[in-house]
C-alpha positions as CSV (number, residue, x, y, z in Angstrom):
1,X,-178.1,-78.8,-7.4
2,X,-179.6,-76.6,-10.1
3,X,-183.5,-77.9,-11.7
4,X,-184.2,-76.7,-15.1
5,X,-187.5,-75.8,-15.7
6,X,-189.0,-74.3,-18.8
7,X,-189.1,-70.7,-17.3
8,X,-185.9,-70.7,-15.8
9,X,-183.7,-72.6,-12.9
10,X,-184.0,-73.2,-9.5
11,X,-181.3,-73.7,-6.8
12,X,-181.0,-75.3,-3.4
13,X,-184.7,-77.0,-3.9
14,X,-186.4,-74.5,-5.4
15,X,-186.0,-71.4,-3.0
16,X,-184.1,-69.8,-5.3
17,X,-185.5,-69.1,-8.5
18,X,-183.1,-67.7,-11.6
19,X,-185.9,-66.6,-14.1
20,X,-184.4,-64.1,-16.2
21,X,-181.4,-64.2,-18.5
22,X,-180.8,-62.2,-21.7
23,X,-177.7,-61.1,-23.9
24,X,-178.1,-58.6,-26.4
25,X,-176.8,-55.1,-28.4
26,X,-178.3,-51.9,-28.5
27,X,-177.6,-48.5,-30.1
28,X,-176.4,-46.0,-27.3
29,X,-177.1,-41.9,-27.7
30,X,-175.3,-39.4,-25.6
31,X,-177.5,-36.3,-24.8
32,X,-177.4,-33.6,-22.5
33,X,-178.6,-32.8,-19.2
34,X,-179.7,-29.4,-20.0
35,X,-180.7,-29.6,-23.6
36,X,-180.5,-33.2,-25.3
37,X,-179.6,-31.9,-28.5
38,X,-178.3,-34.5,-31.1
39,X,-174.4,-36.2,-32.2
40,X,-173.1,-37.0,-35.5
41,X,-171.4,-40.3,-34.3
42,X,-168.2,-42.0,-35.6
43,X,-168.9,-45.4,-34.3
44,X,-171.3,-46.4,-31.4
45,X,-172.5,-50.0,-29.9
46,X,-173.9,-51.3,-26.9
47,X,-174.1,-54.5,-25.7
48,X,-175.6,-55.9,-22.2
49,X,-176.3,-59.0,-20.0
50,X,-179.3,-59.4,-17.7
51,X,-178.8,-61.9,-15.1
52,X,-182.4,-61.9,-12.9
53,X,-182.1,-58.2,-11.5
54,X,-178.4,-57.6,-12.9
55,X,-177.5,-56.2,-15.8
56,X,-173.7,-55.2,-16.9
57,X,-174.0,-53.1,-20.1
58,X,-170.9,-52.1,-21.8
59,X,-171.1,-48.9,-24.3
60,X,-168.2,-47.2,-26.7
61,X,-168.4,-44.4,-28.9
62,X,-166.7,-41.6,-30.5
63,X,-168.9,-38.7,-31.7
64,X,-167.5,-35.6,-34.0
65,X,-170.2,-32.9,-33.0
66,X,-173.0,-32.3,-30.5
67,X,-175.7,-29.5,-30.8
68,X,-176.8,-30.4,-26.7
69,X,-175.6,-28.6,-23.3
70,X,-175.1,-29.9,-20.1
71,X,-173.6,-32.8,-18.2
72,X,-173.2,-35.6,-21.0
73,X,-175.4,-39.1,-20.6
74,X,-175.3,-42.2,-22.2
75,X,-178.3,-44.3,-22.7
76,X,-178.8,-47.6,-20.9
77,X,-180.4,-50.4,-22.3
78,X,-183.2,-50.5,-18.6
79,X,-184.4,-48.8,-15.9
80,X,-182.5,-49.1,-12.8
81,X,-184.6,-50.1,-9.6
82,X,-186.5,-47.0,-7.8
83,X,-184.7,-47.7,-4.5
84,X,-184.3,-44.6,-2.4
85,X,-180.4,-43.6,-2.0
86,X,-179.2,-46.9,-4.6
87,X,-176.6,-45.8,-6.7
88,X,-175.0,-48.0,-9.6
89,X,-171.5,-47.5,-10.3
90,X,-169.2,-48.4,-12.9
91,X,-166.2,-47.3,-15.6
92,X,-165.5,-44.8,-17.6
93,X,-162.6,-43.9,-20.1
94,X,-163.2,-40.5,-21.7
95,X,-160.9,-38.8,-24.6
96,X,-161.4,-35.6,-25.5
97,X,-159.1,-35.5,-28.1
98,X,-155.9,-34.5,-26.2
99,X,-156.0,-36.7,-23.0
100,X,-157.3,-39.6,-21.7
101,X,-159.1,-39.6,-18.3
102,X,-161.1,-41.9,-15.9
103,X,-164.4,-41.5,-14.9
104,X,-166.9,-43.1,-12.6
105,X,-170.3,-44.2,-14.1
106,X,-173.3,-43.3,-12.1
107,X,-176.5,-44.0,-12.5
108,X,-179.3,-43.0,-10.3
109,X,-182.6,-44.9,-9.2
110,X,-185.6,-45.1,-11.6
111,X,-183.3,-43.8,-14.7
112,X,-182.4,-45.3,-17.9
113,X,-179.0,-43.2,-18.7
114,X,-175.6,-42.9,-16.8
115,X,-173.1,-39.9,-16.4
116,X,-170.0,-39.2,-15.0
117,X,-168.2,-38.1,-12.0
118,X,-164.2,-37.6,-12.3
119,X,-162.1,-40.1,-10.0
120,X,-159.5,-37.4,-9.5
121,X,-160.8,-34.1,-8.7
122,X,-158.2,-32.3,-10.7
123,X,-160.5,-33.8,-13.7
124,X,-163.2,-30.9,-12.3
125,X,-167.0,-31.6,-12.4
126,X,-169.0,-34.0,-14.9
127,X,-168.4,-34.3,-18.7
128,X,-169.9,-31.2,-19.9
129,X,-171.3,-32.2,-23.9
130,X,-169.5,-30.6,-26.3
131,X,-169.1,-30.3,-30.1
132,X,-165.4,-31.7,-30.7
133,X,-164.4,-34.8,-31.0
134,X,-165.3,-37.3,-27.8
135,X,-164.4,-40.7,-26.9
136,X,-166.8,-42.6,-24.1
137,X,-166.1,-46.2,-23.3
138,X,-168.5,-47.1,-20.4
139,X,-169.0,-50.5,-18.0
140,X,-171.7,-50.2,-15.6
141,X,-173.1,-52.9,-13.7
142,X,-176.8,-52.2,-11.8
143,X,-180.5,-53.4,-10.8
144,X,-183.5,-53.3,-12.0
């Protein structure tokens, strides 16, 4: 049986105390790891959900130029928990103007951006940031 109370809802008697849920947009940036540099962007959006500790953010974009260098990362809208060895997983769909390819999401503790690792290793290393045209459609789920 769920209370409602007027800074959140508790479960099971009370133990169990929900007191954070938010929706919301924000405006994602890629940068690099080794110089952030700046995009010229197409299109970009971000939106999230926050359940207590849980947030699932979702972010496309398609930028035309980059002046960074580096592994490519996307802005998240929070921090993810400083928890020795935690790693938050999730999606990613990357075009780089010829193919289409699958990535995994990572994001470490105590950071507020994720990048990428290929699912199949014939993809090579990490997006590398790069000036042509890009496509990044990202769902990561993760703590705070």
């Amino acid at each position: 049986m769920a209370n409602l109370f007027g800074d959140g809802i508790t479960f099971d008697g009370g133990s169990n105390y929900l007191d954070e849920y938010e929706e919301g947009t924000f405006t994602p940036t890629v940068f690099g790891s080794s110089v952030a540099g700046s995009a010229t962007y197409a299109w970009r959006n971000g939106s999230y959900t926050r359940i207590g500790n849980t947030v699932r953010a979702t972010v496309n974009m398609q930028i035309s130029a980059h002046t960074g260098s580096g592994v490519a990362r996307i802005d998240l809208p929070f921090t993810s928990a400083n928890v020795s060895n935690r790693r938050h997983t999730g999606s990613a769909i990357y075009y780089d103007g010829t193919n289409y390819n699958s990535y995994s999401a990572t994001q470490l503790p105590n950071t507020s951006y994720t990048s990428f690792q290929p699912v199949n290793a014939s993809y090579g290393s990490g997006i590398n940031i790069a000036s042509a045209l890009r496509l990044y459609i990202v769902t990561i789920v993760y703590q705070v």
